[in-house]
N, C-alpha and C positions, 0 to 999 in steps of 0.2 A: 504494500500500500504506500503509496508517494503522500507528500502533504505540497500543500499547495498556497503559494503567497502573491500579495500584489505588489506586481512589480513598478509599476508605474500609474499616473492618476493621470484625468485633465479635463476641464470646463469649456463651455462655452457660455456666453449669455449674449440675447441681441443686444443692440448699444441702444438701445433707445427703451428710457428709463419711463416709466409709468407711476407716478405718485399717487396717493389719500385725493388728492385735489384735485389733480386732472381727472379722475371719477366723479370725483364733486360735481362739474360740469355737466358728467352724461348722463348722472339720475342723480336720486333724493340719498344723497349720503355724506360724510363729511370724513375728514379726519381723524377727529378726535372720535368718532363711533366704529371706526373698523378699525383704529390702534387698541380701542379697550378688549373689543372684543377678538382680537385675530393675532395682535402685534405687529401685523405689519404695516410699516408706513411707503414702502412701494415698491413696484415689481419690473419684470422687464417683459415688451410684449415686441414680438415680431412687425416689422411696419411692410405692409405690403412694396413689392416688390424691392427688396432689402437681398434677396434671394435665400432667404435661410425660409428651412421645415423644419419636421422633425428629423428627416435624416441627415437633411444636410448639418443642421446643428449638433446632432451625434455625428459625424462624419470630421465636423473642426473639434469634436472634443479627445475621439479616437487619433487623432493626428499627433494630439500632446501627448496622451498618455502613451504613444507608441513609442514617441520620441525619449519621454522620462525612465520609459525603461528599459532603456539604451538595446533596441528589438527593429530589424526590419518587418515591416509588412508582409513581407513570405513569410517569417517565422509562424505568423498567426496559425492556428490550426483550427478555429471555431469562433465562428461570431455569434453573442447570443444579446440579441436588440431586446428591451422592455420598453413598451409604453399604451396608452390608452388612446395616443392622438395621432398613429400612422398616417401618411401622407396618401395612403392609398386604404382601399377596402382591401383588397389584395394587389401584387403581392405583398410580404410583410418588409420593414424598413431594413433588416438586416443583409437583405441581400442587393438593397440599394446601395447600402456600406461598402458591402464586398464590391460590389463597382468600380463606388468613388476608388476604392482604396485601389484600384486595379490588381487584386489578388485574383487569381486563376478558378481554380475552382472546391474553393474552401465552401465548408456548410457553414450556412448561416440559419438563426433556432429565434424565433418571435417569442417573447414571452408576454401574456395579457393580464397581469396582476396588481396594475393598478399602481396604487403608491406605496404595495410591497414589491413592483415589481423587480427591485432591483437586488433585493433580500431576495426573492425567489430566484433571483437570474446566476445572482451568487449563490445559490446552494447548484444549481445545474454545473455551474463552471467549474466550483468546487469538487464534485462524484465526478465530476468528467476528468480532471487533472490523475483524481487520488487515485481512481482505479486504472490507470495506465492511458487509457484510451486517447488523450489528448493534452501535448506538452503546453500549450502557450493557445490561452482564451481570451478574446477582446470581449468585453461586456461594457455595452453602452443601457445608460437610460436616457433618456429624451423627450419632451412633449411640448407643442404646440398648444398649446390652452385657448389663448387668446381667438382662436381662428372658428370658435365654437361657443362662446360663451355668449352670453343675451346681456347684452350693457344697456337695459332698461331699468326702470324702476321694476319690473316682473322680477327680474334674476338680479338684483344686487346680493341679496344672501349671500350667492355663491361667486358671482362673478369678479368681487374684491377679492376672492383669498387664490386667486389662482396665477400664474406667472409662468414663464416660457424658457429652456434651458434647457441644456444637456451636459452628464457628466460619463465618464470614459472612465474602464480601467484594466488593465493587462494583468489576467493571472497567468503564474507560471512555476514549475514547481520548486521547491522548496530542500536547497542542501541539510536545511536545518531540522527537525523533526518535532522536537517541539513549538517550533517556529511559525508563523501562517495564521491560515483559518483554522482555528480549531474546532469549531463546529457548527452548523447551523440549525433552524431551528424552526419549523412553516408547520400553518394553522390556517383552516379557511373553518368557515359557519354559514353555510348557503343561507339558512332559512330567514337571513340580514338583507341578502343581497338589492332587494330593491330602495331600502332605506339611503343608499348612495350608487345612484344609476342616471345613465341616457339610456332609455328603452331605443331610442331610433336615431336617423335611418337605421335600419334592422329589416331582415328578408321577414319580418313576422311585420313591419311596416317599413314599406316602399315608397320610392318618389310617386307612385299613382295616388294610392291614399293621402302621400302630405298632401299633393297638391287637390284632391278631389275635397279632405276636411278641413284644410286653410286653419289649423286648429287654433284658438284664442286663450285668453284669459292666461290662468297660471299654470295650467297642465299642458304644457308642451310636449310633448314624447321627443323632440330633437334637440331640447336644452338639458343640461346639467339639473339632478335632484337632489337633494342633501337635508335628509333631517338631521338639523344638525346637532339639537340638544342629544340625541338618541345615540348619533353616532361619537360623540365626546365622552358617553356616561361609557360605551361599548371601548373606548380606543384606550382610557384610564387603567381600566381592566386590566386586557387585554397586553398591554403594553411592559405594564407591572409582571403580568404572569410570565410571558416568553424571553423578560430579560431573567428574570430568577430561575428558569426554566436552563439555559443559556450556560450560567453560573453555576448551575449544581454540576450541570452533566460535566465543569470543568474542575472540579473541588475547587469552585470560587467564590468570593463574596463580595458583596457591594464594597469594603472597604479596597477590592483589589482594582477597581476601576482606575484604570487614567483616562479615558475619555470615553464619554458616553454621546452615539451621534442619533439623535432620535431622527425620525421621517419629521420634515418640516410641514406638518400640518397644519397648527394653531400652536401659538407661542406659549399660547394657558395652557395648553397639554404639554406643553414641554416642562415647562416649570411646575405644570402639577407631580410630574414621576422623579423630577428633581428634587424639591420638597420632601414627598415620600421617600426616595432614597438615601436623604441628605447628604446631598449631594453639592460639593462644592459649584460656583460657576467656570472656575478654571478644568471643572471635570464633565461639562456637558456644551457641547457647540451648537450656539442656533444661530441662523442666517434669513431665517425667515421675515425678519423685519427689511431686508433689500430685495430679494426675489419671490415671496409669496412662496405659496406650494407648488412644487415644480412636479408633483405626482413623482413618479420613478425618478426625474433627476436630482430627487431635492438632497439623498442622502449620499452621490458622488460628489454632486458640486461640495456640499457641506463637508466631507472628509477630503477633496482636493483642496480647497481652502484651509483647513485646519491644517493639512500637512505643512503646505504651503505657507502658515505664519509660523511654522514649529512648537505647533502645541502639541503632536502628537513624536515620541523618539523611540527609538529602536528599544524594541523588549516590553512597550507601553503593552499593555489589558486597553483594546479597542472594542467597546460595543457597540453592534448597529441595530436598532428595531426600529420596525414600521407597521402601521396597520391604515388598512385602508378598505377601500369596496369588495364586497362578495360575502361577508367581509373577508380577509386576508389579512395574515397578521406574522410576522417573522421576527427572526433575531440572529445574529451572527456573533462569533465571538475571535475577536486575532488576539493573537500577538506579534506585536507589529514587529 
């Protein structure tokens, strides 16, 4: 059995900054109401014809972390893409990557897990390293938000907390043994899944029917859903559970943490599992007050950044959980 570590990170975010205010403008909201309630005070949204998606934005983040872990392009053996906001119905963004990247004919693996999708993408890349089958995996997350979201007074709920990014990272394996991912850790609860959904477009609702029911009011079936008191009371949980979860299976414990990377959801879920774990802030990294929830890329860009200001050194206890739609809930454990 091989273990397997990242070898390299890298981000991308469009340059064009979206604040609290400039929302203010397109519906009934302010500043100070989606700082209290979210933490964030602003995001970055893709600007039409900029040329970035979602793959091309996984495409510049995969360039850095190719480069940081001092790796050609051919070395890759698997590309495994996460996100909710694919540039197409089909085919999936991964094998736009293998593309761009002009790699030959590497498999590329779509992962649909939402804003665990990148915990979930890391456990794939993970069993793929350890049990022989593949030295060197590119894992991108990535999503396009902005290009979906309803910037009315209907959808402000949802449509402040979300933001546009990709984060990139190269596994590969690992001379050191107890060194790496040590393990991860995935949970879904179907009987959630509608309480954070887009039912549509969906082949169960097609472009005939939008345009035949021209649908109004607050029930769109092609916008963003999100109960959201519902899914906060589920994400606390939940969050709690799969990081102690995490920590048993490693004879660990909260006092061994150096850095705790939660999924940038809401900034009050972050500091609610910090709180409970008391947990210092030099031991938990959030970025969510600049980029919003970046869905799958919130928890690369956020550990490319931490590496990146060297909060996180060689031999650190790195924990990653996220919970998001289906619901889907994960946790990974390195040592970095």
């Amino acid at each position: 059995m091989y273990q397997s570590k990242i070898a390299g990170l890298g981000k991308y975010v469009p340059e064009n900054v979206v604040t609290n205010d400039d929302l203010s403008k397109m519906m009934d909201t302010s500043d100070e109401w989606i700082t209290e309630r979210t933490g964030i005070k602003e995001r970055r949204h893709i600007k039409k014809g900029d040329g970035n998606s979602t793959a091309v934005m996984g495409y510049k983040a995969a360039q850095i972390a190719i480069q940081k872990a001092g790796i050609s392009k051919d070395d890759i053996d698997l590309i495994v893409f996460a996100t909710l906001s694919p540039d197409y119905y089909f085919p999936g963004c991964g094998v736009q990557v293998q593309e761009m990247l002009d790699i030959d004919t590497c498999p590329a693996l779509d992962v649909r897990n939402q804003c665990s999708g990148f915990i979930y993408g890391l456990s794939v890349a993970d069993q793929f390293i350890k049990t022989g089958m593949y030295k060197t995996v590119l894992l991108i997350g990535s999503e396009n938000h902005s290009g979906g979201l309803d910037f009315t007074n209907r959808g402000r709920s949802v449509s402040v907390i979300f933001g546009d990014g990709a984060g990139a990272a190269v596994l590969t394996r690992s001379d050191h043994v107890s060194q790496g991912i040590l393990s991860t850790h995935l949970h879904s609860e179907g009987k959630h899944s509608l309480e954070l959904s887009l039912k549509g477009p969906s082949t169960n609702y097609w472009v005939p029917e939008i345009i035949k029911d021209n649908p109004q009011g607050d029930d769109i079936p092609y916008y963003p859903y999100m109960n959201g008191q519902f899914v906060f009371k589920n994400a606390v949980q939940r969050f709690s559970e799969v990081i102690n979860e995490g920590l048993k299976a490693n004879g660990l414990e909260v006092k061994d943490i150096d850095m705790l990377i939660p999924h940038q959801a809401n900034l009050r879920i972050s500091q609610f599992i910090q709180q409970k774990f008391r947990l210092s802030d030099d031991q938990v990294y959030n970025n969510i007050q600049r980029y919003g929830n970046t869905t799958a890329a919130s928890i690369p860009i956020a550990l490319t950044e931490a590496v990146e200001e060297g909060k996180i050194r060689e031999g650190d206890i790195v924990v990653l959980a996220a919970f998001g739609s289906g619901f889907t809930w994960g946790s990974a454990i390195i040592e970095w």
